[in-house]
N, C-alpha and C positions, 0 to 999 in steps of 0.2 A: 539451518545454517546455509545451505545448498543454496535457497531460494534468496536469503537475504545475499547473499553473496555474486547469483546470476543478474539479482536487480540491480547491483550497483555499477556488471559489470558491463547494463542494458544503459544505465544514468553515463556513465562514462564514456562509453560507444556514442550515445544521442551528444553529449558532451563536445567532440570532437568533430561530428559532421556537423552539427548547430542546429540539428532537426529538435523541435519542440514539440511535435506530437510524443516522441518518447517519454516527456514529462506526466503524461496522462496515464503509461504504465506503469512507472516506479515512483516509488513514495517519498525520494530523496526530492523532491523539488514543489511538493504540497504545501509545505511550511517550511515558505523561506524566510528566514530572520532579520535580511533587510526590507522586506516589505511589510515585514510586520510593522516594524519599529518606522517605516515612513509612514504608512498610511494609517498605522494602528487599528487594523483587522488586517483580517486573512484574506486570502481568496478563496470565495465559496463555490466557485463548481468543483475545484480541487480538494476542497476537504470535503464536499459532499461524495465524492468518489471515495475517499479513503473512508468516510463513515460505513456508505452502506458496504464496501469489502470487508470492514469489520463486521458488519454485522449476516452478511450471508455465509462468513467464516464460521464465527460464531454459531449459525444455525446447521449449516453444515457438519461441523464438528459435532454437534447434538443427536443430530439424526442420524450418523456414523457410530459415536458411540453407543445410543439405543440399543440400535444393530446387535451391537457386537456381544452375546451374551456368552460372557466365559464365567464358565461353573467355579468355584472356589470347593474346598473341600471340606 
């Protein structure tokens, strides 16, 4: 919650100065819904960013968990 909460309040700082590189950090502005709906795709270096964060999360998380061997009783 922390983290969704820090990005939004990284989109809204970027927001206000007009800097666009901030949009490459937070995920609020990867799929934006008028450009969907103009151009009818997405923009692909932006969802290709949010793909592979998914998925080194995803691996991350896996290999964290391995880790982590708590005994049950």
């Amino acid at each position: 919650m922390g983290l969704v909460f820090g990005l939004y309040v990284i989109n809204a700082f970027g927001g206000m100065i007009g800097d666009d590189k901030l949009t490459y950090i937070t995920p609020f502005k990867h799929f934006e819904v008028n450009y969907i709906v103009t151009h009818a795709a997405i923009d692909l270096p932006l969802a290709l960013i949010s793909v592979w964060a998914i998925i080194i999360s995803v691996l991350g998380s896996y290999i964290l968990y391995t880790k982590r061997d708590i005994h049950s009783v």
